[in-house]
C-alpha positions in Angstrom: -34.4 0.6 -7.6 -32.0 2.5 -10.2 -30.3 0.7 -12.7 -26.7 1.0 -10.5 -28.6 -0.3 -7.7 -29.7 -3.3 -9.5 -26.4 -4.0 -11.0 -24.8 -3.6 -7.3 -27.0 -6.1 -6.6 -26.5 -8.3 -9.2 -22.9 -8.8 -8.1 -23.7 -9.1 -4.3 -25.7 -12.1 -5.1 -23.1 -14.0 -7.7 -20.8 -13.0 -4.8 -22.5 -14.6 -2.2 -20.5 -17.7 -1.4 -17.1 -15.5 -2.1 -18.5 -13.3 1.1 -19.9 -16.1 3.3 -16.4 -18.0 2.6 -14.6 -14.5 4.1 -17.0 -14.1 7.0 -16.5 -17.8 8.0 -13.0 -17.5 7.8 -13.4 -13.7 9.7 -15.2 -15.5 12.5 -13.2 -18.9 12.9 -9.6 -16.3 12.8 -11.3 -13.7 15.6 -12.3 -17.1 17.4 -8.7 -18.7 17.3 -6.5 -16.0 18.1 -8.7 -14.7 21.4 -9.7 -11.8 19.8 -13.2 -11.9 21.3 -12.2 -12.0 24.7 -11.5 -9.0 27.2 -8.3 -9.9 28.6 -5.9 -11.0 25.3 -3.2 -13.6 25.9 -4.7 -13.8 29.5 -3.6 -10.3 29.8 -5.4 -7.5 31.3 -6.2 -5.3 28.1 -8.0 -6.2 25.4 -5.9 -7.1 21.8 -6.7 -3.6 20.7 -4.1 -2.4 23.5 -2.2 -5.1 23.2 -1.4 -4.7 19.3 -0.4 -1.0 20.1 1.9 -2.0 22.8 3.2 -4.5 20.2 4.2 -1.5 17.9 5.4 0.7 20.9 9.4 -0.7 20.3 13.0 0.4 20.4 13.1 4.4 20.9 9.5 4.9 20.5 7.4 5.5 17.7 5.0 8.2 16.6 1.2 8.2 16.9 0.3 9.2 13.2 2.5 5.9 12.2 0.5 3.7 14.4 -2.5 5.1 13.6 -1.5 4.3 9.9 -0.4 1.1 10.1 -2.7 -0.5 12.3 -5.5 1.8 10.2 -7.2 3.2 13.4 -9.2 6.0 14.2 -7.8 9.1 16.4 -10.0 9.1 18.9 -9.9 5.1 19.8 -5.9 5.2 19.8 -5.7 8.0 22.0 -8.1 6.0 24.2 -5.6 3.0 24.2 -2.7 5.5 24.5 -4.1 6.7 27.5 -4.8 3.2 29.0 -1.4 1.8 28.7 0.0 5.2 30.0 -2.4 4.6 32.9 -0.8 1.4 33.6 2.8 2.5 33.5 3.6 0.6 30.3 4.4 3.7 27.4 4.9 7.3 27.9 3.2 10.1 25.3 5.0 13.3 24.4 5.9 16.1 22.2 8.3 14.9 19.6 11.9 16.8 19.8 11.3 18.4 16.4 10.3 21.6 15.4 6.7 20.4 14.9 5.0 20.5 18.0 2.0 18.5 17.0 4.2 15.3 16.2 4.2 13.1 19.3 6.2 10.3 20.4 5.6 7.3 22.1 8.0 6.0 24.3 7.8 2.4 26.3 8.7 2.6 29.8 11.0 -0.3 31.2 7.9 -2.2 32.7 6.3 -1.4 29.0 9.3 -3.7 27.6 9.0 -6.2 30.0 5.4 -6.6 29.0 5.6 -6.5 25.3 8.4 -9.5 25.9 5.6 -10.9 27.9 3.5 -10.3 25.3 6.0 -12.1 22.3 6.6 -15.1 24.3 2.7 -15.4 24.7 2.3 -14.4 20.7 4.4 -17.6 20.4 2.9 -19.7 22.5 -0.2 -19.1 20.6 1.2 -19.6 17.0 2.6 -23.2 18.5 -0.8 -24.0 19.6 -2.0 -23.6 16.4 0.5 -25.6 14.6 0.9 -28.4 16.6 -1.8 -30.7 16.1 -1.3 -30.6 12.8 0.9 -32.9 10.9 4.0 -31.3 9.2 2.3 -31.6 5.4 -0.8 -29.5 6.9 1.8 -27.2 8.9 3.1 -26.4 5.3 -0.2 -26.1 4.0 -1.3 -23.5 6.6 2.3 -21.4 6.6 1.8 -20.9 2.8 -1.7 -20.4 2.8 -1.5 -18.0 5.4 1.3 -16.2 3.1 -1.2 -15.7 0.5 -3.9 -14.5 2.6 -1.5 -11.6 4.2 -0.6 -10.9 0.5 -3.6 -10.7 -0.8 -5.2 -8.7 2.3 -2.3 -6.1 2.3 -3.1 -5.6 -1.7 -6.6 -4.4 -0.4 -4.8 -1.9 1.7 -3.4 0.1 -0.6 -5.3 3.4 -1.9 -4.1 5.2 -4.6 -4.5 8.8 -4.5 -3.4 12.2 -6.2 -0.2 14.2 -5.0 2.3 16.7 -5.6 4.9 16.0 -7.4 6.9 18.1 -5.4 5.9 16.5 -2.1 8.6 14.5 -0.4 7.3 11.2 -0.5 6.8 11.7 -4.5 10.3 13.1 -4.6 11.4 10.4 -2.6 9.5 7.6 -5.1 10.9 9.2 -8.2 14.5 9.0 -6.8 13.9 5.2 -6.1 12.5 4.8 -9.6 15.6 7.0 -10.9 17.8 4.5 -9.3 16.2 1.2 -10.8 16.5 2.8 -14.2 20.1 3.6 -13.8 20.8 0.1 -12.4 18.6 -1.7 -15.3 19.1 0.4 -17.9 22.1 -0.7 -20.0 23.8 2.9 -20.9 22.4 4.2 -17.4 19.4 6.8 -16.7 19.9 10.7 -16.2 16.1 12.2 -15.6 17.5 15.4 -16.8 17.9 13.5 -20.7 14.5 12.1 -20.6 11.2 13.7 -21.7 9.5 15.6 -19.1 11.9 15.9 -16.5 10.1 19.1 -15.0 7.9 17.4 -12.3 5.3 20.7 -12.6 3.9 19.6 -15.9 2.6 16.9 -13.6 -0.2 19.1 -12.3 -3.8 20.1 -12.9 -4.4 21.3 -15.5 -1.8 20.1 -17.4 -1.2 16.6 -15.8 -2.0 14.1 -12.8 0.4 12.9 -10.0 -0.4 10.4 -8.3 0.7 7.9 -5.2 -0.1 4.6 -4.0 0.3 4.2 -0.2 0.0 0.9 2.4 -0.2 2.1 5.5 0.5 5.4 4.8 4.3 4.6 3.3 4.4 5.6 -0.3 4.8 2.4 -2.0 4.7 3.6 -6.3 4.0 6.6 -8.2 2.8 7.3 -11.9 2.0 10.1 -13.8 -0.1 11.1 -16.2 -0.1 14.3 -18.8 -2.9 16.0 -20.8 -3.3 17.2 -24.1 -6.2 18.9 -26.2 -7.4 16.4 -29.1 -4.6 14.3 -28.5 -4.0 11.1 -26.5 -3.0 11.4 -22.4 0.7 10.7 -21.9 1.7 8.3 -19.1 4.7 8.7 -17.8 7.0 8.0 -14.4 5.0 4.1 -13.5 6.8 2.5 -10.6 6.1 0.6 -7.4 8.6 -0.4 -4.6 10.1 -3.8 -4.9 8.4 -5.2 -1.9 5.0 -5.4 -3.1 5.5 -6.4 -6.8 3.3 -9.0 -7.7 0.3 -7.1 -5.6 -1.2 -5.6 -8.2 0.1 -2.2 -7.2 1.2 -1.3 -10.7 -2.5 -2.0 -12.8 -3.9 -0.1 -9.5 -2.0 2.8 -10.8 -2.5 2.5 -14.3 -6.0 2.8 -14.0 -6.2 5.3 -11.8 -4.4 7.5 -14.4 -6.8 6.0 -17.7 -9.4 7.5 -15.0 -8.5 10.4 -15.4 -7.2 10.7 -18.6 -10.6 9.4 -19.6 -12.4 12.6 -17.2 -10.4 14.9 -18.8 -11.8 13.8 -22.4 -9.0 11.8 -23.8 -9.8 9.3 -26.0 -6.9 7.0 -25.3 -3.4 7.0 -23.5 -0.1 6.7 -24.5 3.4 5.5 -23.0 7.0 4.4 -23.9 9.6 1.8 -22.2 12.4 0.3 -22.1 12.7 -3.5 -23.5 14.9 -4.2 -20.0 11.8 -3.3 -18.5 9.9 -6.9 -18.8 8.0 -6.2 -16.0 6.2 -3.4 -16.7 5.8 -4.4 -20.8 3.6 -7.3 -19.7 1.7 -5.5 -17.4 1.2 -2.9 -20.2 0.0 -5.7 -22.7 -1.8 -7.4 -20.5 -4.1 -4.0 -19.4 -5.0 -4.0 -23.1 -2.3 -1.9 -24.7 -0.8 -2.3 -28.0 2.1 -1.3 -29.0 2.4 1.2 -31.6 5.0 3.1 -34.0 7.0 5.7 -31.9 5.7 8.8 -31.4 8.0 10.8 -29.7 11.9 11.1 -29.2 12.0 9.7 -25.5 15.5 8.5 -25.5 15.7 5.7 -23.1 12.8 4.3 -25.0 12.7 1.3 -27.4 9.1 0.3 -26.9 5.8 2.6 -27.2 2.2 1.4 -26.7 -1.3 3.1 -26.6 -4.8 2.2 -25.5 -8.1 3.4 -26.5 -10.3 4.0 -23.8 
């Protein structure tokens, strides 16, 4: 066994009651909910075609969002595509774009009907959970349960590199633009801050990079390289819906990564003091802050971290 291996190994086993708490929890959920049987919600179809019914609402949606957010494989949605278009319940089509190879799924009237079926059985079930419990335990549960999709969505989200140029980076940076501009006490204008060029952010000068849940880019960072000289992180932000997820430190390390592949012997970064946020996060990942080192306008703060 290599050394990796025994160190993988290592952690399984002072693990073990964190993964047979999960799997206990895994089975008693699956259990509960009727996710082992054929016919879901005394349906005909199984949960798996019932949860993309579920997401088959309004005008229709497209495939390559369902397939992101309920994280499925091609091949088994088309399967359940083509089962509920068998039964009459959605319809599957070219979407009325100029890209042919988007496609839209529509519900058919007896697809809506079902999928109200569906809620007021959804409900039904949720009662059935709740009621034999008293109202202390109901809180309990409704909390708990909070935390548990928290913490499960958290997992979700991969971090990944990107073009800066891209539209979900361009749309992040606007959002991040935005917040600056709104927290910022004199205002933010990119175009006065350092770097405002997105195509230094690109090998082999720099690192771009997005963090995605269910395919929706949720933050962004950046991260520059320089011969001899510490890696510059710049452009850190994250949506305001999953603060608190540890979205940010997710992108943080991802850019020490690879400031720390492409030789660097620590990072830099500058904020802004209205930034509370992301100065404890900073400290808290093991930075310290540090006389300035550059002329960044908008900053008051600047930190650095050997790696």
């Amino acid at each position: 066994m290599s050394s990796l291996s025994g160190v993988f190994a290592a952690d399984r086993a002072a693990d073990r009651g964190a993964i047979d708490t999960v799997r206990a929890f895994n089975r008693i959920v699956t259990s509960r909910i009727g996710a082992l049987e054929d016919h879901y919600l005394a349906s005909d179809r199984s949960l798996g075609s019932s949860r993309v019914l579920w997401e088959v609402a309004g005008d229709g949606v497209e495939v390559r969002t369902i397939r992101e957010r309920l994280e499925l494989d091609s091949g088994y949605l088309s399967r359940l595509l083509r089962s509920l278009e068998r039964e009459g319940l959605v319809t599957v089509a070219a979407a009325p774009s100029a890209d042919s190879r988007v496609r839209t799924v529509q519900p058919t009237p007896a697809g809506r009907v079902e999928r109200a079926e569906l809620d007021r059985r959804s409900d039904e079930l949720a009662a059935s959970v709740l009621e034999p419990l008293s109202d202390g335990q109901q809180a309990r549960l409704i909390e708990a349960m909070g935390t548990v999709m928290r913490l499960l969505e958290a997992g979700l989200v991969q971090v990944e590199p990107a073009e800066a140029a891209s539209d979900d980076a361009r749309r992040c940076l606007a959002a991040y633009y935005d917040e600056l501009a709104r927290r910022f006490p004199g205002g933010f204008d990119p175009g006065r801050s350092l770097h405002p060029d997105t195509h230094e952010f690109a090998p082999p000068t720099g690192l771009f990079v997005l963090a995605r849940l269910h395919g929706r880019a949720i933050g962004c960072g950046a991260v520059l390289f320089h011969d001899d000289e510490p890696a510059y992180v710049k452009r850190m932000w994250v949506d305001d819906a999953v603060r608190g997820m540890g979205v940010g430190r997710r992108i943080l390390a991802a850019l020490e990564q690879a400031a720390r592949d492409h030789g660097a012997a620590s990072v830099t970064l500058e904020t802004n003091a209205s930034l509370t946020e992301a100065i404890a996060m900073y400290r808290a990942s093991g930075y310290v802050e540090v006389e300035p080192f550059n002329d960044e306008v908008y900053a008051d703060h600047w930190f650095e971290k050997r790696l």
